[in-house]
C-alpha positions in Angstrom: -7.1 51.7 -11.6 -5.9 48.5 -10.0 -6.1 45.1 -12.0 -9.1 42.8 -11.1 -7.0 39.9 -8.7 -6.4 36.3 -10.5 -9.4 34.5 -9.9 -8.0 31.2 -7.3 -7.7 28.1 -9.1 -10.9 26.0 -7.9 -10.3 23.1 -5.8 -10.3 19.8 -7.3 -12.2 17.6 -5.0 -9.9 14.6 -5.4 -6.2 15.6 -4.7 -4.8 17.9 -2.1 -2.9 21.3 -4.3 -2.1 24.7 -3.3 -2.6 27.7 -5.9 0.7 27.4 -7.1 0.1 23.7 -8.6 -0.3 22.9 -11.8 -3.6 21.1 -12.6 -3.0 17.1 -12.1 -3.7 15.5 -15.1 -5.1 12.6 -13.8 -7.3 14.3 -11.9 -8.3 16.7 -15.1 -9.2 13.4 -17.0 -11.5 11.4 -14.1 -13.2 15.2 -14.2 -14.0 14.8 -17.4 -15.4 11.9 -17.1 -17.8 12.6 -14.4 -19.2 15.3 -16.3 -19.8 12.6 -19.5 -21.9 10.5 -16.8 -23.8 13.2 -15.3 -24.6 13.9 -18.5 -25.9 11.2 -19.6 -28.3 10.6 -16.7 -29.0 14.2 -15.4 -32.8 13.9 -15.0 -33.1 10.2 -15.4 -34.8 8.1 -13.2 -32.4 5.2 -11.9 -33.1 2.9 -14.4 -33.3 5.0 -17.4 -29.5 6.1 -16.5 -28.5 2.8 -16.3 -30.2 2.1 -19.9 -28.2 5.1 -21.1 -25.0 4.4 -19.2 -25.1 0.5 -21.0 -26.2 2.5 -24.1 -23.2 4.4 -23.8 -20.1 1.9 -23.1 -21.5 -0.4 -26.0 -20.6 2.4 -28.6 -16.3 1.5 -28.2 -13.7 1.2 -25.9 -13.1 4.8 -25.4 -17.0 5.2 -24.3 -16.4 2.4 -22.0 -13.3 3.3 -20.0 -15.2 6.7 -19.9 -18.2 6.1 -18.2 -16.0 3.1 -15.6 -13.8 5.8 -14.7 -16.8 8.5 -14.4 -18.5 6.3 -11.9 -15.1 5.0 -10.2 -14.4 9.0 -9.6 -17.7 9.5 -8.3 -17.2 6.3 -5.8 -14.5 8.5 -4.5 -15.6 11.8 -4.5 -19.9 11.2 -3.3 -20.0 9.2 -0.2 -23.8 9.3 -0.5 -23.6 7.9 -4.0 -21.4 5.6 -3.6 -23.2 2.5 -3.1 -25.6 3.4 -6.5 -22.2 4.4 -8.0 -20.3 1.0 -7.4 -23.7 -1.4 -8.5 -23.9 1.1 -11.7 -20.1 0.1 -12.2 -21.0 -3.8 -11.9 -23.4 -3.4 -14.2 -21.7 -1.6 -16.8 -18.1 -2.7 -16.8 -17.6 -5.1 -19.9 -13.8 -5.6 -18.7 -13.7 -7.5 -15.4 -13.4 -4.2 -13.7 -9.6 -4.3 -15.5 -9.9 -0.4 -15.9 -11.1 0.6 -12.7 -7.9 -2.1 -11.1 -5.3 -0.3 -13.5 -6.5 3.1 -11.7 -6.9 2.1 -8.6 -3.0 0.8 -8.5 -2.0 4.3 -10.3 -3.4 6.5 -7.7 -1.9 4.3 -4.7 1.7 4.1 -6.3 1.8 7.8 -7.4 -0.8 9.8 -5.7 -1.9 8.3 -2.8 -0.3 11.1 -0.6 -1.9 13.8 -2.6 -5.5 11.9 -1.9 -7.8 14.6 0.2 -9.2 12.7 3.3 -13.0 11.9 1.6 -11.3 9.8 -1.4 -8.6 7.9 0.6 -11.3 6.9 2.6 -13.6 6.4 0.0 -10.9 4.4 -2.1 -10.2 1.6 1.0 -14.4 1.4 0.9 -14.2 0.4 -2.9 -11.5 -1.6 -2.3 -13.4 -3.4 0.1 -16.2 -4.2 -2.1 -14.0 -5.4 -4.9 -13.0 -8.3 -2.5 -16.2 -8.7 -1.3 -17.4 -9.2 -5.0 -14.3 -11.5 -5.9 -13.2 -9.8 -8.4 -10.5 -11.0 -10.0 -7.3 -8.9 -9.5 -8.3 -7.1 -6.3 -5.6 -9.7 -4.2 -2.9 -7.2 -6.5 -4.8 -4.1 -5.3 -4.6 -5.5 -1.7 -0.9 -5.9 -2.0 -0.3 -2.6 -3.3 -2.7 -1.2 -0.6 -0.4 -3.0 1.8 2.5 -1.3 0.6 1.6 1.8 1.7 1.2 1.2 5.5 4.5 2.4 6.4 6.6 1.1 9.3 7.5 3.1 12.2 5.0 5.6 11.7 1.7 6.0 14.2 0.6 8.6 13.2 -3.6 8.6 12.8 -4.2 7.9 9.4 -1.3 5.5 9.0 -3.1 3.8 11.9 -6.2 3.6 10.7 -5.2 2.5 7.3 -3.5 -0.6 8.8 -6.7 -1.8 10.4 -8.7 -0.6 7.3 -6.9 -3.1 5.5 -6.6 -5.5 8.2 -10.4 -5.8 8.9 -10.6 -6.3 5.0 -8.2 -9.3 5.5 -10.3 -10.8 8.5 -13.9 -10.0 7.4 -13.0 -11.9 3.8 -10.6 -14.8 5.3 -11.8 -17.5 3.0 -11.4 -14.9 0.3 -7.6 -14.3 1.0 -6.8 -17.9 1.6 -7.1 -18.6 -2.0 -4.3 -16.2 -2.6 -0.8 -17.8 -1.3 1.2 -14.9 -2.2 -1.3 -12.4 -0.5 -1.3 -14.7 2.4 3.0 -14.3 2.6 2.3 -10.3 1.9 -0.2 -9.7 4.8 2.0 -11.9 7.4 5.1 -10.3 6.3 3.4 -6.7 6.5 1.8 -7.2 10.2 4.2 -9.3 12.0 6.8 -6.2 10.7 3.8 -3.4 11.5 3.3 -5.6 15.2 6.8 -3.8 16.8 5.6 -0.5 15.9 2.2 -1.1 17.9 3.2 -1.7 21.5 2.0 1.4 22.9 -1.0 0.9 25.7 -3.4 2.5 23.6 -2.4 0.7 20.3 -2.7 -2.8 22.0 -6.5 -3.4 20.7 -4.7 -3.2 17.0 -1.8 -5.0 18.1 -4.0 -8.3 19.3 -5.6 -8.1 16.0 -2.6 -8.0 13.9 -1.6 -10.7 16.4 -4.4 -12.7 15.8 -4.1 -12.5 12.1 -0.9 -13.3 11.7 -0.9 -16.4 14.0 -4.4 -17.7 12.1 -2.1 -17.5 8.7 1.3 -19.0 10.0 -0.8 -21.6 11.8 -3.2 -22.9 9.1 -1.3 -21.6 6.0 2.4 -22.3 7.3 3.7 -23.7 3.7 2.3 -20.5 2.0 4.2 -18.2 4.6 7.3 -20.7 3.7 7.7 -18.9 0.7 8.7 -15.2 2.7 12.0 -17.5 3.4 14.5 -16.8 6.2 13.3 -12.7 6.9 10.4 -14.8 8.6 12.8 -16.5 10.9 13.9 -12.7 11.8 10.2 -11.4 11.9 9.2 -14.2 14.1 12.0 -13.6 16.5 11.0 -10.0 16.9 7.9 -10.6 18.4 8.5 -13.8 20.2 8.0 -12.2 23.5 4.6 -12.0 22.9 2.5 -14.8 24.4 0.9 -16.4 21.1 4.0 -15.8 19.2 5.9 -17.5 22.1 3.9 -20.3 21.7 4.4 -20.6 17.9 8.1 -19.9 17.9 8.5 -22.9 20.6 6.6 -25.0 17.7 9.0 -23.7 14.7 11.9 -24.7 16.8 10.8 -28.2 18.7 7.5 -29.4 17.2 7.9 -28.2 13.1 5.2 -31.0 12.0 2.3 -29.0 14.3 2.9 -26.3 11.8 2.8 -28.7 8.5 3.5 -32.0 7.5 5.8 -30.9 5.0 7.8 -28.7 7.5 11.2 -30.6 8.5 12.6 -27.9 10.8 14.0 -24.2 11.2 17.4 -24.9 9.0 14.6 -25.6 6.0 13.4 -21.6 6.5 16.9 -20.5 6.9 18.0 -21.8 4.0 14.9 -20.1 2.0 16.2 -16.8 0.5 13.8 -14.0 0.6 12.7 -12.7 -2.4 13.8 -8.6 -3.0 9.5 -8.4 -3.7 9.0 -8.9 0.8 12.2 -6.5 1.2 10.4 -3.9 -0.6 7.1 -4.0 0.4 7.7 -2.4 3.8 8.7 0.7 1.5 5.8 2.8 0.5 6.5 4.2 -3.2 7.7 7.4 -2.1 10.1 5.9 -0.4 11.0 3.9 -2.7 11.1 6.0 -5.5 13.3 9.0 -3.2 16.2 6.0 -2.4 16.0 4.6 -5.9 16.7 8.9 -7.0 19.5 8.5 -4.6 21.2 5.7 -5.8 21.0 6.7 -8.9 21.1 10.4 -10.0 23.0 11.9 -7.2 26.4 12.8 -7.1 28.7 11.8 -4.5 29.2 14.7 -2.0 25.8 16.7 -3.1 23.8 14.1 -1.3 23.1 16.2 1.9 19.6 18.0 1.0 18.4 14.8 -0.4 19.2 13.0 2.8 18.1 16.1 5.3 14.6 16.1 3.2 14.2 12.5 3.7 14.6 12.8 7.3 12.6 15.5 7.8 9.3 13.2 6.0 10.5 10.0 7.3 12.6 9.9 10.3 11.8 12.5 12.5 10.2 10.7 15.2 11.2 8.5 18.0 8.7 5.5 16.6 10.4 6.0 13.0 13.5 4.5 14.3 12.4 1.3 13.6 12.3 2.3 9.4 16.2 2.6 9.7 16.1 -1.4 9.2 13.7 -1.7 6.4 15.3 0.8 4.0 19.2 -0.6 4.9 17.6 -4.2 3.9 15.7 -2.9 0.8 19.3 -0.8 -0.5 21.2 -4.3 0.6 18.7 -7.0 -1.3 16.7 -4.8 -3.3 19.2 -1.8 -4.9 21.8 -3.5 -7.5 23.8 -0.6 -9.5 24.7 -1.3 -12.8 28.5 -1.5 -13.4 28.4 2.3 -14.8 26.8 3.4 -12.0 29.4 1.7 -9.4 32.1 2.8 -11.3 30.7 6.5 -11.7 30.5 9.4 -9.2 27.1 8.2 -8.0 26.1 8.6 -4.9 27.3 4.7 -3.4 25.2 2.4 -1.2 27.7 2.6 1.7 27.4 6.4 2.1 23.4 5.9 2.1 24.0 3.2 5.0 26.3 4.8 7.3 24.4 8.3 7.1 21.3 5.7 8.1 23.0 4.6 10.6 25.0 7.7 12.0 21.9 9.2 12.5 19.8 7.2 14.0 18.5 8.7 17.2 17.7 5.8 19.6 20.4 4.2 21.8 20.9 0.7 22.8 20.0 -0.1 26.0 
């Protein structure tokens, strides 16, 4: 008699896994507490749930961080709900929506390529409404959103997370305007994201990032100031754009149209760019596969590492453009301790000529 097969795993309904994965723990634990709220207001009419739900987190911490994260998992994983979710969450949250922040920046810095299509979605929505509610701490969230719109990659959903989180930006302007640093991020991120998008059918997105970027450097120039001289290089990038034409005319000729405390170009180029710009236009990923590199792989084993990275990352013609980001992030951003320079580590040189030995587009 044959043996009954292995029942499949079941499909968790927040990360992608094949058969073979072990269950996610994170995912295990925002399970668990789903099934803590739904049982506390299976039956209940709206109000009576919320009764119990307040009921509930008022008991202790640990009841508390349950029932956010309950109703933060079910924001992701019940479009439908969402909305009654998300209120619920207001309502209840005794923290400044601190817990639901703190998991919102774990699952983009470690799982956000895992996320199936419903909760990345769902996550920029929520997102979205933590601006729109000013809560405090969702400029971080934005940031760390930005960091995963990767350059020199057009493919769909990278696409449409770039204008996700650039309609965010212009439907809450006076919103981000309070946040200097956020302003620098999301001017640094676009006017980078802008020579990717030249295509004719990305030019609608292009305009927009245009239009962004110009509406920051022209009413906010002192809080872009503090990107330092990469803006100088970003600037000149795009210069043969019309608007940007204009602009770069004005950094060169006419500096106090920009701000009255604006001498001139030399006080930008003089400005050094902090390693936080350089490696934002690396998603984590990325970062964390260079940061393996530089530091756990021996010199001369380097090969499936590197043939791995190019297979996820610089494949394509459009993902030429990347080359540059990650040889300025292992420049400014990747420092080796002395026992790692002086070890059999895989050195920064090697990583930057196999970068730029391979790099598939010619000059013309």
């Amino acid at each position: 008699m044959e043996p009954a097969p292995a029942k499949a795993k079941p499909q968790g309904r927040l990360l992608v896994s094949t058969p073979l994965d072990a269950k996610d723990e994170l995912e295990e634990r925002l399970e668990r507490c789903v099934g803590i709220v739904q049982s506390l207001t299976n039956g209940l009419s709206e109000r009576e749930a919320n009764d119990a739900l307040t009921a509930n987190v008022c008991k202790g911490q640990q009841q508390h961080e349950e029932v956010c994260l309950g109703l933060f998992t079910l924001v992701l994983t019940e479009p439908a709900q969402a909305q009654r979710c998300y209120r619920d969450l207001t309502l209840v949250n005794r923290d400044g929506m601190n817990v639901v922040l703190v998991k919102i920046n774990q699952i983009l810095m470690e799982k956000f390529l895992k996320l199936q299509d419903v909760p990345r979605s769902q996550l920029v929505w929520l997102v979205r409404e933590l601006v729109k509610s000013g809560v405090m701490g969702a400029d971080g969230v934005v940031m760390t959103l930005l960091k995963q719109i990767a350059g020199g990659d057009i493919s769909t959903k990278n696409l449409w997370l770039a204008e996700s989180v650039l309609d965010i930006l212009l439907e809450q302007k006076e919103w981000v305007l309070k946040s200097g640093m956020l302003i620098a991020m999301s001017v640094y991120t676009y006017l980078r994201l802008i020579v990717d998008h030249g295509a004719p059918n990305l030019l609608p997105l292009r305009q927009k990032e245009v239009d962004f970027c110009i509406s920051m450097l022209r009413e906010k120039f002192m809080e872009c100031l503090i990107i330092g001289r990469d803006l100088v290089r970003l600037l000149q990038n795009v210069a043969r754009i019309p608007e940007m034409e204009l602009l770069w005319r004005d950094l060169l000729h006419s500096p106090q149209v920009l701000s009255p405390q604006f001498t001139g170009i030399l006080q930008l180029l003089t400005a050094r760019t902090s390693r936080k710009f350089l490696a934002c236009r690396l998603t984590p990923d990325m970062e964390t596969k260079l940061l393996f590199m530089t530091s756990r792989v021996r010199f001369g084993q380097q090969k499936r590492y590197q043939d791995w990275f190019q297979r996820q990352y610089l494949s394509t013609a459009e993902s030429q453009s990347l080359r540059c980001d990650l040889i300025r992030y292992i420049c400014g951003v990747v420092h080796p301790s002395n026992e790692v320079l002086s070890s059999d580590i895989l050195p920064r040189w090697a990583i930057i000529g196999w970068l730029l030995t391979t790099c598939t587009v010619t000059a013309t």
